[in-house]
DRENKEMI-272078 format. One record per residue (C-alpha): x, y, z negated. Coordinates in steps of 0.5 Angstrom, whole numbers, plus 500, padded with zeros to 3 digits. Each point is the difference from the previous one (the first is absolute). Layout:
N
XYZ;...
END
This chain:
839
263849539;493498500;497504494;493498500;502493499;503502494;495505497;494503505;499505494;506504499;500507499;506500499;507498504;508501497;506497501;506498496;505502503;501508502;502498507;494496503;492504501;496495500;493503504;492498500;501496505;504496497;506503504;507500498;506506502;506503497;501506497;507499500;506497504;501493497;506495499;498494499;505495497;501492501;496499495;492501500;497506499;494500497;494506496;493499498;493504502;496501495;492501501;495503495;493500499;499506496;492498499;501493500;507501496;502494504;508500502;504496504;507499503;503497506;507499501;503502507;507496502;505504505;505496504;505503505;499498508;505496503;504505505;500498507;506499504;503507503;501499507;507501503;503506502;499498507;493498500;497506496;496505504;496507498;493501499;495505500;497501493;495505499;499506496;498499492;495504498;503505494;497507499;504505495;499500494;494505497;499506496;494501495;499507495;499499493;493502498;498502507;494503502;497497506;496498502;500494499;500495503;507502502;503497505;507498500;504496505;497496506;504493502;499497506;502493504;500499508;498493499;495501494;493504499;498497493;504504494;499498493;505503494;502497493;503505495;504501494;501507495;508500498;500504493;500500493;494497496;498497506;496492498;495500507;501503506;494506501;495496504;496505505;506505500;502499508;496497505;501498508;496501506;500493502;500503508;504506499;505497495;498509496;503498493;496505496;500502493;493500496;502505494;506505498;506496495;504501495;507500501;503499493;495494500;501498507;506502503;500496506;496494504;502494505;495498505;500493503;497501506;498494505;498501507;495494503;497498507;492500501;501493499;505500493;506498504;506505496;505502506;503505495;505499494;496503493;502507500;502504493;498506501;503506494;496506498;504505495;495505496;503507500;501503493;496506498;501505494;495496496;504500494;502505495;507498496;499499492;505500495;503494497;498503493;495503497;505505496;507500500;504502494;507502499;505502495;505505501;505502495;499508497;506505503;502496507;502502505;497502507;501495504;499494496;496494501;494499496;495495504;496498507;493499502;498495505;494499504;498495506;495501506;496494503;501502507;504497506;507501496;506504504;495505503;498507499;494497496;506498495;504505499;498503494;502508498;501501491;499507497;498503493;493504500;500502494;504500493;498500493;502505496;499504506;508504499;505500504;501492504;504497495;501494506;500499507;498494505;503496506;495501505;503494504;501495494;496502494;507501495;498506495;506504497;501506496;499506501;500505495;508502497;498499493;494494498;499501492;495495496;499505494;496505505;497495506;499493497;498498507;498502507;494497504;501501508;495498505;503497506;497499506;501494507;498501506;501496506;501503507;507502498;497505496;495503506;494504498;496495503;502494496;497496495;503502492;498498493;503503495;505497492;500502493;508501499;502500492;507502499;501500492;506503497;505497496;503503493;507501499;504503494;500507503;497503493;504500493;496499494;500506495;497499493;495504498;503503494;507502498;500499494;497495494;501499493;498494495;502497494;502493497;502497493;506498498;502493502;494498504;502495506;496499506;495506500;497504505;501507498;497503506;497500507;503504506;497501507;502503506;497502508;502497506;496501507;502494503;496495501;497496493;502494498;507500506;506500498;501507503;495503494;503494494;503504495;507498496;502504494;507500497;502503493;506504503;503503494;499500493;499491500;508500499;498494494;495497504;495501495;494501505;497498506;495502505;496496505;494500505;494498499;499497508;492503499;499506498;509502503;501504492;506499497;501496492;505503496;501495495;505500494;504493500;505501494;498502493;502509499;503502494;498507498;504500495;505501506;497503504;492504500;499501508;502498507;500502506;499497505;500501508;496496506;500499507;497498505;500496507;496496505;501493501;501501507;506505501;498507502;500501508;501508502;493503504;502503506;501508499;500499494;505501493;503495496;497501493;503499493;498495495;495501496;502499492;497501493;501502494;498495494;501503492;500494495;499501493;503495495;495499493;502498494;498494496;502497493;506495503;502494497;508499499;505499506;506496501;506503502;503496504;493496501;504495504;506498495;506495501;503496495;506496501;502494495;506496499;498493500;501496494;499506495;498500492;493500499;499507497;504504505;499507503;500500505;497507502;494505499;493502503;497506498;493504502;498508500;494503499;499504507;496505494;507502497;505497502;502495494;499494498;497500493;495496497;501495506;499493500;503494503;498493502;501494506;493497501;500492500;501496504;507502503;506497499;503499493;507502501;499507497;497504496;499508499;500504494;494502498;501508498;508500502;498497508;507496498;501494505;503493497;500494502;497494496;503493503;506499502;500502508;502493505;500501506;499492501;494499495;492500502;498507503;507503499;502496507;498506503;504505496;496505500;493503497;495505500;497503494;494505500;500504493;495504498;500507496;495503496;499507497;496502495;495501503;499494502;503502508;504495503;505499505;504494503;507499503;504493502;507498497;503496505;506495497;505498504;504494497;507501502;504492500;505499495;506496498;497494497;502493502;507498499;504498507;500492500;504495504;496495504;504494501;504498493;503493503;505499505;504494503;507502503;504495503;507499502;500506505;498505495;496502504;497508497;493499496;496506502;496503494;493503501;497505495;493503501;496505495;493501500;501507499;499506506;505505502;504503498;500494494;502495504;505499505;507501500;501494495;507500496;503493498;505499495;503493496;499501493;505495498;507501500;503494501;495498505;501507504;508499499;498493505;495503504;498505504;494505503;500503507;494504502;496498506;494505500;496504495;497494498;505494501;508499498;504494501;503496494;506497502;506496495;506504501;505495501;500492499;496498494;498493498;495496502;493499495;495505497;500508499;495504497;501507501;496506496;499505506;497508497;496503506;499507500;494504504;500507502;497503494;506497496;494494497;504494499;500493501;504494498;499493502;505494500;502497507;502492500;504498505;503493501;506500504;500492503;505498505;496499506;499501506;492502501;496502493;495494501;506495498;500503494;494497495;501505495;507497497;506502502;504494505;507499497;505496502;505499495;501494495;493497506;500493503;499501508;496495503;499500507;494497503;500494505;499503507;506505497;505493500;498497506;501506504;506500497;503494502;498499507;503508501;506496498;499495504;499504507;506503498;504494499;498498507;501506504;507500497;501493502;498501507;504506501;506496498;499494505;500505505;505502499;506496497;506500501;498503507;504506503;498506504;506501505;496505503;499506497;492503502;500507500;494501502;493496502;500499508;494504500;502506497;494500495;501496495;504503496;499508502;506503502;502507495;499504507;494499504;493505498;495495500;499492499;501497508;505505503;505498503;507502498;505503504;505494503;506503497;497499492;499493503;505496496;501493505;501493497;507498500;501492503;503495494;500494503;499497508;493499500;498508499;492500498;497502493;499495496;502497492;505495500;499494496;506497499;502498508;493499502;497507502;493501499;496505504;492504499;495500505;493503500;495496501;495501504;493500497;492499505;501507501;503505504;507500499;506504502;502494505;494499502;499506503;507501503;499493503;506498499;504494497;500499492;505505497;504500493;505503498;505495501;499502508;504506499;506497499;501500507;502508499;503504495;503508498;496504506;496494503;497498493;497508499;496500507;498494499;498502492;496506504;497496506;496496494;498506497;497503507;496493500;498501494;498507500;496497507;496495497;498503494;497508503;495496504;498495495;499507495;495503505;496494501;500500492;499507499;493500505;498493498;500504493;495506503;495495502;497498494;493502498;501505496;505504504;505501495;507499499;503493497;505502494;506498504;497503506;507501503;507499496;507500501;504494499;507499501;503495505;503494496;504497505;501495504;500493498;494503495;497492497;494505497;498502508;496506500;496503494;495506497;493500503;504500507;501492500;495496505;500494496;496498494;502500492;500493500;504499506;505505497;503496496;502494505;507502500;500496493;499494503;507500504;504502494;507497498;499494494;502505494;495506502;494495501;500499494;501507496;493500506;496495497;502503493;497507503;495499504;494500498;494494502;
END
């Protein structure tokens, strides 16, 4: 690239991409092998002018060769290429001494004299090659080095090397040429923290882990330069070593058997790392190691005294009475030296109670119920303590007692105001009692003297006003008529705080609790008094309801008051509550009133009167409230009831008619056992509709006459019943046979005539099955995939010569289609069809 086109004044030349150098000249080489794609591959140089600050760019396409033809296996021949000039890569020192200029390597050509380098420094940090670090002769190809160099900031160079002829052509392939600085032990190794600090718990074990120390080198990692030797210098206090170092990875344990916090806090160890594996001859720097010593609950808390005395008057509440402290060596402020006090014996009424004062650790002794001196003048009280953190054993030491003291209570007296005894008293009341009643009595003492003279009584105001207390006697009464069922009574109960007052003006208080307990005060009644009973005399059921509770309620007792009506009617019990009324025999129709006593468990009765209309009826809503009565009464049937009437009588004449021109004089001179196909009339012995029965409890037909047949005689003419046959599929047709009647059975007669009957009947049963399956699966193919109502059913066989055809869901033809039949009827049917039948 011509870079003198682009900017003649740059100082400064880099590329874009990492595997191209781009040189003075403006040549251009890889730094590494490249792959180039289909695609093009392009990077930019940039140009600086630091004194102008101009900067430029260009852009630089690659593109891949054509590769030539390769020749046939046949046609290659060997050729002589010459050796590559390659020297070994260099070694310098770190921080060599000279002199300078040092020389490092000499590359040198066959074909070449002219010798010129391009070199770059590989490290961390690196910006900008190091200019004048290395240069060449020119004649010689000597590479020398102008001054000693830092490994860790340069760990090696590669040197681009060209080889020219006098005249500039280049023979030669650029060489790179590697040049590795050796380490030097220049570099001591540093801790990673400035103090390391540790916490170990009080008492552990030998061997336990309490932390590790790190150091790094900044020398050539994985050499003896690196390798790195821990150990302790010295320990603060200077006693026996409490701990131990790993000198291969730094890891501290504990040493001493027994570590205990109350005698050393802490220790601090200075440690010491030196490279060389620890050699004499190697770098070191030395740490501060801290190792605190963690507290545990391994001293019990004593108290400082045995014993304390105080005093407290009399029904005083929530009082501190004393203050209590104790000594603990553990550390302060930690659950091992937290104290927790207990009154453990002389506290059996829950009198006092003692708590810790979390800043100051002493226990408060307070009084929470009032003490009464009059029973007693002194208490004796002890206490103990722990630790919120439980006790932990020291090694080699003994297993300590609680520590307990002693406290004595004096009680002193004061002028006391009266005492109700109980001073929570309960009362019990019947409800609806008389206004005055007692119903009892709330006396006070004098702690002083034990009586209750010269005190008053009274209830404060705003209380309830159910009862009132007497004002010397203390006697309770009550001053309305207690119901549960009124105002603020609902509750059925009430507290009352009643004040007594002595002499001195002293007062005391005590709470009356009235309870109203129910009583019987509503009579049992009958829900429903009217009734309708009709001809069936159907029981009345009589429901009563109380508003009573138990036991003033249910079970009820019902009784007829009336002689007469108890003698015709009677009373059955149904359930607590309801009984059934009923007449005892037959009574006439019309109105009765019946006087009905109910009586509820609390013996309270109550008497209503019951009105039953007894109506000839069929259901109660034909009655509207008269009785219907049908004796002396015109009846009078309505128009719709006549004209049915007359044409039921009318179709009954007709069908007699009809039966009778049939008929006639005509005589059956065979005798018809049975129908041909054996289903018409069931015989007695076959098991299910369809089976056939055996052949001798088949009775044959006898033959009366010459011509044989089954038929009915008309006077000398005989007439004969065929099936016909419908638009559908019929049993003919499926036979393929001729048109049958029964008259064609003439022919045969006695056994001939029963097989013929049974050869029927297998056609029949052929026809019919197949037609059921197609209908039974045509009845699964609907969209809701659920069964017809006549999904499958049996139909019985209805012989042969049938004018109906097949019936039931399993016909194949249509309603409409199923009354065609009509149409070929004789002259009298026709009629009696067109009077049916419905257009």
């Amino acid at each position: 690239v011509d870079l003198k086109e682009c900017l003649p004044s740059a100082e400064f030349i880099s590329s874009s991409d990492g595997n191209f150098k781009v040189l003075e000249d403006g040549s251009v080489y890889t730094t590494s092998a490249v792959s180039l794609s289909a695609e093009k591959k392009t990077f930019t140089i940039l140009l600086k002018d630091t004194k102008e600050h101009v900067q430029k760019k260009m852009n630089v396409s690659l593109v891949e060769e054509e590769k030539k033809k390769t020749r046939q296996a046949r046609d290659t021949v060997l050729k002589r290429t010459k050796r590559r000039w390659g020297p070994i890569p260099s070694v310098m020192l770190e921080n060599s001494l000279g002199p300078f200029p040092l020389q490092i390597q000499q590359v040198q050509s066959d074909t070449a004299q002219n010798y010129t380098i391009y070199y770059s420094a590989s490290g961390p940090g690196i910006d900008q090659d190091p200019k004048g670090l290395f240069y060449i002769e020119r004649e010689t190809g000597n590479i020398f080095a102008t001054r000693a160099v830092d490994r860790e900031q340069y760990p090696s160079f590669q040197i681009i090397c060209f080889a020219t002829t006098p005249d500039g052509y280049s023979p030669e392939v650029p060489l790179v040429h590697t040049i590795r600085i050796e380490d030097d032990n220049d570099n001591a190794p540093y801790f990673t923290q400035e103090v390391f600090e540790f916490l170990v718990p009080e008492n552990s074990k030998p061997g336990i882990i309490v932390g590790k120390v790190t150091a790094d080198d900044r020398d050539e990692p994985y050499t003896l330069h690196t390798t790195l030797k821990y150990r302790f210098v010295s320990q603060i206090p200077g006693t026996s070593p409490a701990f131990s170092i790993n000198g291969d990875t730094g890891v501290i344990s504990v040493l001493l058997p027994q570590l205990d916090r109350e005698m050393i806090p802490s220790y601090t160890m200075l440690v010491e790392v030196r490279d060389m594996a620890g050699q004499p001859f190697g770098l070191c720097t030395t740490g501060t190691v801290v190792v605190k010593i963690g507290d545990t609950n391994d001293n019990a808390p004593s108290f400082k005294q045995t014993h304390y005395e105080t005093r407290v008057e009399e029904n005083r509440v929530n009082v501190e009475i004393l203050r209590i402290s104790v000594v603990d060596l553990d550390e302060p402020g930690s659950p091992g030296s937290a104290a927790v006090y207990e009154i453990i014996k002389g506290n059996d009424d829950r009198s006092f109670e003692i708590t810790t004062d979390k800043n100051t650790n002493e226990g408060i002794l307070c009084v929470v119920k009032g003490l009464d001196y009059e029973s007693t003048k002194q208490r004796i009280l002890v206490i103990a303590v722990n630790n919120e953190a439980p006790y932990m054993l020291a090694p080699h030491s003994q297993q300590l007692s609680q520590s307990t003291s002693t406290v004595t209570v004096n009680v002193m007296d004061l002028d006391e105001g009266p005492v109700f005894k109980p001073c929570h008293l309960r009362l019990e009341v019947k409800e609806c009692e008389d206004i005055g009643t007692t119903i009892g009595r709330y006396l006070a003492e004098d702690p002083e003297t034990g009586n209750s003279e010269g005190i008053c009584y009274r209830i404060p105001p705003g209380q309830c006003n159910w009862i009132s207390i007497g004002e010397k006697s203390g006697e309770v009464r009550t001053v309305k008529v207690l119901d549960r069922d009124v105002g603020e009574m609902r509750r059925g109960q009430c507290n009352i705080t009643v004040l007594a007052i002595d002499r001195n003006g002293k007062t005391g208080t005590g709470t009356i609790e009235v309870i109203i307990r129910p009583g019987n005060k509503n009579f049992p009644r009958i829900t429903t008094t009217d009734y309708i009973m009709c001809r069936d005399r159907k029981p009345i059921c009589l429901t009563a309801q109380d508003d009573d509770e138990s036991p003033y309620s249910t079970p009820f007792v019902y009784r007829i008051t009336d002689r007469n009506l108890a003698s015709s009617w009677k009373i059955t019990r149904h359930n607590e509550n309801s009984v059934y009324l009923s007449p005892k025999g037959d009574i006439p129709f019309g109105t009765y009133t019946i006087p009905v006593s109910v009586t509820d468990n609390g013996g309270k009765v109550g008497e209503q009167y019951v009105t039953v209309n007894y109506c000839d009826c069929v259901t109660p809503t034909e009655c509207d409230g008269r009785t219907r009565q049908y004796a002396g009464a015109n009846v009078t049937l309505g128009v719709w009831a006549i004209l049915a009437m007359i044409l039921g009588s009318l179709l009954l004449l007709l069908i007699l008619i009809t039966i009778c021109g049939c008929c006639g004089s005509g005589v059956m001179h065979r005798q018809v056992t049975d129908d041909c196909a054996n289903h018409n009339l069931i015989i007695s012995n076959t098991e299910a509709p369809g089976e056939e029965v055996m052949d001798h409890n088949i009775i044959p037909l006898q033959n009366t006459n010459d011509q044989g047949g089954y038929g009915i005689k008309t006077g000398d003419q005989q007439q004969t019943f065929e099936m016909v046959k419908g638009r559908g599929h019929t049993l003919e047709s499926v036979k393929g046979g001729g048109h049958q009647t029964l008259g064609s059975v003439k022919e045969g007669g006695g056994q001939n005539m029963v097989d013929t009957c049974r050869y029927s009947y297998s056609e029949w049963h052929n026809f019919t099955h197949p037609r059921l399956g197609e209908k039974v699966h045509l009845c699964r193919q609907d969209e809701e995939q659920k069964h017809s109502e006549d999904y499958l059913l049996s139909y019985n066989y209805e012989g042969k010569g049938s004018l109906a055809g097949s019936v039931g869901c399993c016909s194949d033809q249509h309603e409409e289609e199923a009354l065609d039949f009509l149409d070929q009827l004789e002259p009298k049917f026709r009629t009696l069809a067109e009077t049916c039948i419905k257009r």
